[in-house]
C-alpha atoms as one frame of an Amber mdcrd trajectory, in Angstrom:
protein
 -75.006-155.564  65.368 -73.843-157.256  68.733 -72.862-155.554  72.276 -69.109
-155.170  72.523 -66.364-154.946  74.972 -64.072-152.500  75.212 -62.852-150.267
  72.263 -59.320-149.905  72.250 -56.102-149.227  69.842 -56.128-146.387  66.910
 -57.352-145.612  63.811 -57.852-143.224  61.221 -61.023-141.767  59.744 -61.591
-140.968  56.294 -61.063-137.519  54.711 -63.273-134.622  56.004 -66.006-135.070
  53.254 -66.611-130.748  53.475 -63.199-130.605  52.746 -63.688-132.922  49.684
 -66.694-131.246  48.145 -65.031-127.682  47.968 -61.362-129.075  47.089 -62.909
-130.508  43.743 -65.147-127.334  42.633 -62.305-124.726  43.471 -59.763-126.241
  41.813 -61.930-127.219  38.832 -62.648-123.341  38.675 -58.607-122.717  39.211
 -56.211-121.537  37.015 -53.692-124.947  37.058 -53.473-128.558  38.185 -54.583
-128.739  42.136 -53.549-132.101  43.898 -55.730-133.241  46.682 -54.098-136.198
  49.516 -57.082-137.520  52.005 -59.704-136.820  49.505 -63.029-139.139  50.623
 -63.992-141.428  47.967 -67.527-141.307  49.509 -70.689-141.763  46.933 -70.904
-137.902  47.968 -68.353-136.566  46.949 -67.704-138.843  44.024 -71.050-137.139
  43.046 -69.157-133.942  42.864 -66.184-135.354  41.046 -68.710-136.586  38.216
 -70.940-133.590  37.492 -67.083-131.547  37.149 -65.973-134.347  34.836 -69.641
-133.530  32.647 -68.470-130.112  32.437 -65.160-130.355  30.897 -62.558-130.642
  34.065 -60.306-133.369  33.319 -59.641-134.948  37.235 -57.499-138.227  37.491
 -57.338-140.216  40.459 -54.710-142.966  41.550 -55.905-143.919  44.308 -53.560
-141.815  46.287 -53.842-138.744  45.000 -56.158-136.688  42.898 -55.151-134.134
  40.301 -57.924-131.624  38.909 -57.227-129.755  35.965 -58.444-126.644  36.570
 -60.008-124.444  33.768 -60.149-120.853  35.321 -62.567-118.975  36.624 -64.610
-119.089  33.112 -63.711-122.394  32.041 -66.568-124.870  32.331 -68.120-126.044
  29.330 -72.403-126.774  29.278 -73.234-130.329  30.368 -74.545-132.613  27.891
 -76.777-134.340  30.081 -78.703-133.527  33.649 -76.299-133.359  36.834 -76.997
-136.100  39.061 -76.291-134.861  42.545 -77.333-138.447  44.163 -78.139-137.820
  48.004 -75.540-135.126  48.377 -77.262-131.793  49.595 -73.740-130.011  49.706
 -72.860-130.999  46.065 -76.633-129.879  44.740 -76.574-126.507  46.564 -73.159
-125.055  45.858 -73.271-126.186  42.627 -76.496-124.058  42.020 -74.335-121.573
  43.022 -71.473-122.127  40.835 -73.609-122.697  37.819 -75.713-119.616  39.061
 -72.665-117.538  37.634 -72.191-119.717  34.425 -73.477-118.204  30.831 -74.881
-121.357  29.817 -78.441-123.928  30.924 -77.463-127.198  32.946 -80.222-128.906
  35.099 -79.278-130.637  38.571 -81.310-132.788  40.403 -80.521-136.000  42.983
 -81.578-139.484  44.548 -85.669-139.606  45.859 -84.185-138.332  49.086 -82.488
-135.184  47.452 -85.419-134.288  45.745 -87.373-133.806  48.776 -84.935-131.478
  50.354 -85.627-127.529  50.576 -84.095-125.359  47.721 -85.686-122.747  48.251
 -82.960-121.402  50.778 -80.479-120.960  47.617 -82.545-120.269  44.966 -84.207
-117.132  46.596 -80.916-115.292  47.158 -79.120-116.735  44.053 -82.391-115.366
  42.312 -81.852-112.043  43.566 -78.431-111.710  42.652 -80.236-112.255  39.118
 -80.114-116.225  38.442 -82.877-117.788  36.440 -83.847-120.820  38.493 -86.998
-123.205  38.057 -87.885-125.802  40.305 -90.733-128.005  41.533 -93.320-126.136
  43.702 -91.527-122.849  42.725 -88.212-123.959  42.769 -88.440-125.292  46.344
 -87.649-128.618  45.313 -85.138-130.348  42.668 -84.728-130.961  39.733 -83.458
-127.349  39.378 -83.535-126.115  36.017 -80.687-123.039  35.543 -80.077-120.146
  33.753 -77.004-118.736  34.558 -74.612-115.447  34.007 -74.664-111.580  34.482
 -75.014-112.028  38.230 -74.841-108.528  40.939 -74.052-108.656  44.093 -76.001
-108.603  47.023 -75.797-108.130  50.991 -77.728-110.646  52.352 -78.850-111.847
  55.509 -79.471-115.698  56.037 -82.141-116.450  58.244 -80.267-119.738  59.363
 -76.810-120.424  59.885 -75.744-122.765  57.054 -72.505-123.178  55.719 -74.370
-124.396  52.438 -76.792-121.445  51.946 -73.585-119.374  52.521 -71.071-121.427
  50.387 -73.802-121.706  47.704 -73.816-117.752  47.662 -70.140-116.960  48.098
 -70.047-119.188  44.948 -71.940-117.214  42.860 -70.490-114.217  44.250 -66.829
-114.852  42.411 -69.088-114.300  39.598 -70.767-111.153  40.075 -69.664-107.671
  39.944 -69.249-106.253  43.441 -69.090-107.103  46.822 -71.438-109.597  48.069
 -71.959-110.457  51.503 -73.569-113.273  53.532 -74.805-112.755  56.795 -75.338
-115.333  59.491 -77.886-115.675  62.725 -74.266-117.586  63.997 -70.991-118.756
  62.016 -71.576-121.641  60.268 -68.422-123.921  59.499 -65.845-121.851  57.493
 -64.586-124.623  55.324 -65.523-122.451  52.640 -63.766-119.045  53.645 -60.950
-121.040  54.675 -60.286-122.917  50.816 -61.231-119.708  49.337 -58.298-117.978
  51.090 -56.197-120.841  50.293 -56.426-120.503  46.123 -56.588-116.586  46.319
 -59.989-115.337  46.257 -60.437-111.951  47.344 -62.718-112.002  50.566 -62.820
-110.449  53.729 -64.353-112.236  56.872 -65.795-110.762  59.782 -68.607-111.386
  63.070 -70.206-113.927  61.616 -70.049-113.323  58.036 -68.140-112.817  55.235
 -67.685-110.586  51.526 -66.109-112.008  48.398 -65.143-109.957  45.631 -66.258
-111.098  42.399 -63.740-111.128  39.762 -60.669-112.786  41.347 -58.841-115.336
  39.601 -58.116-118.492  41.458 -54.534-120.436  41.447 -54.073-124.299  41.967
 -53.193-125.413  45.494 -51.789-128.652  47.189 -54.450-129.801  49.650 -54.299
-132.060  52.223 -57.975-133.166  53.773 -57.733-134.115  57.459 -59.925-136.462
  59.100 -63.571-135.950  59.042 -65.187-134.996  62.638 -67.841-136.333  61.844
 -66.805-139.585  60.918 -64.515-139.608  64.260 -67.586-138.536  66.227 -69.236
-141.863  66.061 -66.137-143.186  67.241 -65.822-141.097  70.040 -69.074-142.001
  71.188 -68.284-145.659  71.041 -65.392-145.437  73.115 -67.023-143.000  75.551
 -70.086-145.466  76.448 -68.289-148.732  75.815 -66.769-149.289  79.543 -62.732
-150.006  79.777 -62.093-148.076  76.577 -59.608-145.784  75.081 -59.011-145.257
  71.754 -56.744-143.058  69.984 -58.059-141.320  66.455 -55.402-139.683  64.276
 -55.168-136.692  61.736 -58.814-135.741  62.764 -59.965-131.894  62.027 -60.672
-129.992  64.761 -61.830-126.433  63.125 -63.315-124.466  65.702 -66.754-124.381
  63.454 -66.881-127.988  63.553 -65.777-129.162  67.082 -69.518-128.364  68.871
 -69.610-131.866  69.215 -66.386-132.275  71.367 -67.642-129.220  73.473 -70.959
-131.035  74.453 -69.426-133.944  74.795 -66.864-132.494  77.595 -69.466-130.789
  78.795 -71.217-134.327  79.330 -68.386-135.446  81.054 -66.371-137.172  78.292
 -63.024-138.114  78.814 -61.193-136.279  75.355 -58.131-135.045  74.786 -56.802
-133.066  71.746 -53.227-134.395  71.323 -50.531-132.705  68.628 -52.401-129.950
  67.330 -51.308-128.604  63.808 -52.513-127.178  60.709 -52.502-128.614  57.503
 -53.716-126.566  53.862 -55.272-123.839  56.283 -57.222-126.086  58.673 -56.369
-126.921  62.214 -55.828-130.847  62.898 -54.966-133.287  65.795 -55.151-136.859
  67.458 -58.117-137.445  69.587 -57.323-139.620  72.333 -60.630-140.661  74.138
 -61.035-142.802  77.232 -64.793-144.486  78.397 -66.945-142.315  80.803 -69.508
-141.706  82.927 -71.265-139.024  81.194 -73.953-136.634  82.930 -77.142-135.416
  80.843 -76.783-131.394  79.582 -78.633-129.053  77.966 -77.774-128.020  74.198
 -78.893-124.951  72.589 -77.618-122.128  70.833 -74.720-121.098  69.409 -73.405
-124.510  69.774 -75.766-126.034  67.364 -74.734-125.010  63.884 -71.130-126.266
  65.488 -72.391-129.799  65.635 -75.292-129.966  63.722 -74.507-133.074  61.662
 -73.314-135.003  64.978 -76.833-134.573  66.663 -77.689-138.455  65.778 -74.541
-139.876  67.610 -75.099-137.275  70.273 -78.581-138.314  71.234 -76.628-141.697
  71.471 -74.406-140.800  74.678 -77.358-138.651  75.771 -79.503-141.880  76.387
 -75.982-143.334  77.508 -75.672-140.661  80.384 -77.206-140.162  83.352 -80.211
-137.819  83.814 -81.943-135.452  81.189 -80.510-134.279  78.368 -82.204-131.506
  76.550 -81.569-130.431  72.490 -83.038-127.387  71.401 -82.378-124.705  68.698
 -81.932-127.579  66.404 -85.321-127.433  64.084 -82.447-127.854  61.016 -82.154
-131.407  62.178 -85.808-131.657  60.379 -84.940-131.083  56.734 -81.228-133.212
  56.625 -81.156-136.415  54.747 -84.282-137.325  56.626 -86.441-136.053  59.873
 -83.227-136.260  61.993 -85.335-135.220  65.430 -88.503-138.053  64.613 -85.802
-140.802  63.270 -83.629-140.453  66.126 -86.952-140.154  68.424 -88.456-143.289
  67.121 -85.660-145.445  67.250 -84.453-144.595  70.548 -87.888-145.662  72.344
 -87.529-149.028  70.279 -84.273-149.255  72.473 -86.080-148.160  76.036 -85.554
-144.795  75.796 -87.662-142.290  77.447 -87.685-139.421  74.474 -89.947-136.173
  74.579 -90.217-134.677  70.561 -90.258-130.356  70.651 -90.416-128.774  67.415
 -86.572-127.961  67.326 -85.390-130.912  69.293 -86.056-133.394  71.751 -85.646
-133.872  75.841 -83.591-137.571  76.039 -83.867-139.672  79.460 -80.662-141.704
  79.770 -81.395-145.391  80.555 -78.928-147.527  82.218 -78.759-150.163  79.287
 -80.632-149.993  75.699 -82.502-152.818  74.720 -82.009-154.768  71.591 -84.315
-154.651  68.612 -85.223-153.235  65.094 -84.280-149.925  63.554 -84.753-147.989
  60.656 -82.045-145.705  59.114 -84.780-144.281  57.162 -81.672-144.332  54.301
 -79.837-141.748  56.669 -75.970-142.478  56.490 -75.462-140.234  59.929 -78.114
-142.346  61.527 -77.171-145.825  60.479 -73.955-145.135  61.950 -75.032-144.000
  65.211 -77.357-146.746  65.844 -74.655-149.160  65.124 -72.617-147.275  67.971
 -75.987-147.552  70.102 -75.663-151.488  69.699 -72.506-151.782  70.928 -73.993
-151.337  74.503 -77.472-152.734  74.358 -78.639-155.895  75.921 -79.391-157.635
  73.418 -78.476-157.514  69.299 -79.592-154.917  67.427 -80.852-155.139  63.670
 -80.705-151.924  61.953 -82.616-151.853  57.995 -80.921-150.173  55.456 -77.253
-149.901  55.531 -76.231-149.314  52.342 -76.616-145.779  52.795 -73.594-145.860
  54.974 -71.134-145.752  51.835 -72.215-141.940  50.693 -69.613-140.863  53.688
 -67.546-143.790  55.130 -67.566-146.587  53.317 -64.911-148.188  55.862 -67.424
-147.724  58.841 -68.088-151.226  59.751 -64.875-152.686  59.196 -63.159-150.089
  61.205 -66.282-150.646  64.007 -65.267-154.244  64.197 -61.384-153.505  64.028
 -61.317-151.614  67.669 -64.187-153.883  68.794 -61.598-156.711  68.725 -64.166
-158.803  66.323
């Protein structure tokens, strides 16, 4: 990658690939045909669409538009074959869930990245609601083998704030007789309670938590997925540390759950404005118009966090943009994503000339005046590919980042839309 001038013009990011995930299982467990518009043709999400295909749901896709035929509540039929989840975490834990409440044996497992990621935090509660899951090393690891059916309900309290854990369980919990409730240290994103509104389920939300009903049937909806945050974020970034920019992002979600990363940004000084702010299938959207900054180091922690957990790569990017210390704690879940989020983002940083202290659930960041060029590894992290690539935009020199390909499990578009309002 080579340093750039000025960002400028608009664009549009892909889908909101949460959005995606849940649009496909709910309406493969509806009663009817659900249409999706904006869906993200990621290798994520396409993971989803293909373990629903194994079990039965008929989904056709135009290119436009996707239609899943939805078999009700009771519906799927037992795969024929293991579940490849590939390197999607959200696919492989809710649909533990979901199968957690099935009366028939499927197996899931995922890419040599995947199978090194804790599963423990579904399988314990999913096992208490009655669930008969085996794993590696005690079913802490995939391949998960599952027994499914006769599920009860449980109240139970997470001891992080993830909307996976919590998805993974409300899942299940359409499936089990009673009331069961997830509890959370803070609210994770509420994609989840949001689409489960949306086709009818019978839940109730409240501080930081929610209860579903088991039982309810589910109707098909129209759903159109906004813009992925995450996806803009990187984009945000660019323009914010790329002097003489301003760049305009349209149809972008801005749920409340999800917009930690604006907050800190602001917070950092960053030039962002929300512009025509709507809603669209039950979530909140708008254009984000942002302008190139000075931005000021800040400390992170808290209840901000689980609000922009998956943004913390391209965050530690403006922090060694900005001026002064920036500080990230509270964020130990950075150390079990798609890789060691906290020691990848550490490492690569000091290749650029960045002063960068590790702590166990974050880092302190020392903003430099210009990065250096050199070579970095994305460790086969798609979040941390991309946010490099925004970090070359404004070193001295080129930057050469190994393994790419990893890019295309959430925006395959990423490069060609990076050069687009580069001007290259």
């Amino acid at each position: 990658m080579q340093p750039a001038d000025a960002l400028g013009g608009e664009l549009t990011v892909p889908g909101d690939k949460s959005i995606s995930h849940r649009s496909i299982m709910l309406g493969a467990i509806a009663n009817g045909v659900t249409t999706v518009r904006g869906f993200l043709r990621g290798e994520d999400n396409m993971s989803t669409m293909h373990a629903f295909r194994a079990m039965g749901v008929k989904i056709d896709d135009d290119g436009e538009t996707i239609a899943i035929h939805g078999r009700g509540l009771h519906g799927l039929q037992e795969p024929g074959d293991v579940l490849d989840c590939g390197n999607s975490g959200t696919t492989i834990r809710l649909i533990t869930g979901l199968l957690s409440g099935q009366s028939f044996f499927s197996v899931v497992t995922g890419d040599q990245y995947l199978r090194k990621r804790p599963m423990k935090r579904v399988v314990e509660p999913l096992t208490r609601m009655g669930a008969r899951i085996q794993g590696r090393h005690q079913g802490s690891l995939a391949p998960l083998a599952i027994s499914g059916g006769g599920l009860s309900a449980i109240d139970y309290h997470s001891p992080v704030s993830s909307a996976q854990i919590k998805s993974s369980i409300m899942l299940a919990g359409l499936y089990a007789d009673g009331e069961t409730t997830v509890r959370e240290p803070s609210l994770s994103r509420d994609h989840s309670e949001r689409m489960f509104r949306l086709f009818g389920a019978s839940l109730v939300r409240f501080e930081n938590g929610v209860t579903v009903h088991g039982g309810a049937e589910l109707n098909a909806q129209e759903v159109t997925v906004p813009g992925d945050i995450s996806s803009a974020a990187f984009f945000i970034v660019a323009a914010l540390i790329t002097p003489g920019s301003e760049l305009l992002i349209r149809n972008v979600g801005i749920n409340p759950t999800r917009t930690g990363v604006i907050d800190i940004l602001k917070e950092m000084g960053g030039d962002i404005e929300l512009l025509d702010e709507r809603e669209l299938s039950g979530e909140p959207v708008a254009d984000i118009l942002v302008r190139s900054s000075r931005l000021k180091g800040t400390a992170i922690s808290g209840s901000v966090v689980p609000r922009a957990i998956d943004e913390f790569p391209v965050v530690c990017v403006a922090a060694a943009c900005a001026e002064g210390l920036t500080s990230i704690r509270d964020a130990k879940e950075l150390r079990v994503k798609e890789t060691d989020r906290i020691t990848a983002m550490a490492n690569n940083l000091r290749t650029l000339g960045v002063v960068v202290t590790e702590t166990d659930d974050g880092m302190d960041i020392t903003g430099s005046e210009r990065l250096s060029g050199g070579e970095v590894e994305s460790f086969g992290d798609h979040r941390i590919a991309m946010s490099l690539a925004v970090a070359a935009l404004v070193a001295t020199d080129e930057i050469t980042i190994l393994d790419i390909d990893c890019v295309a499990t959430s925006f395959p578009s990423f490069f060609q839309l990076l050069e687009k309002v580069a001007g290259k």
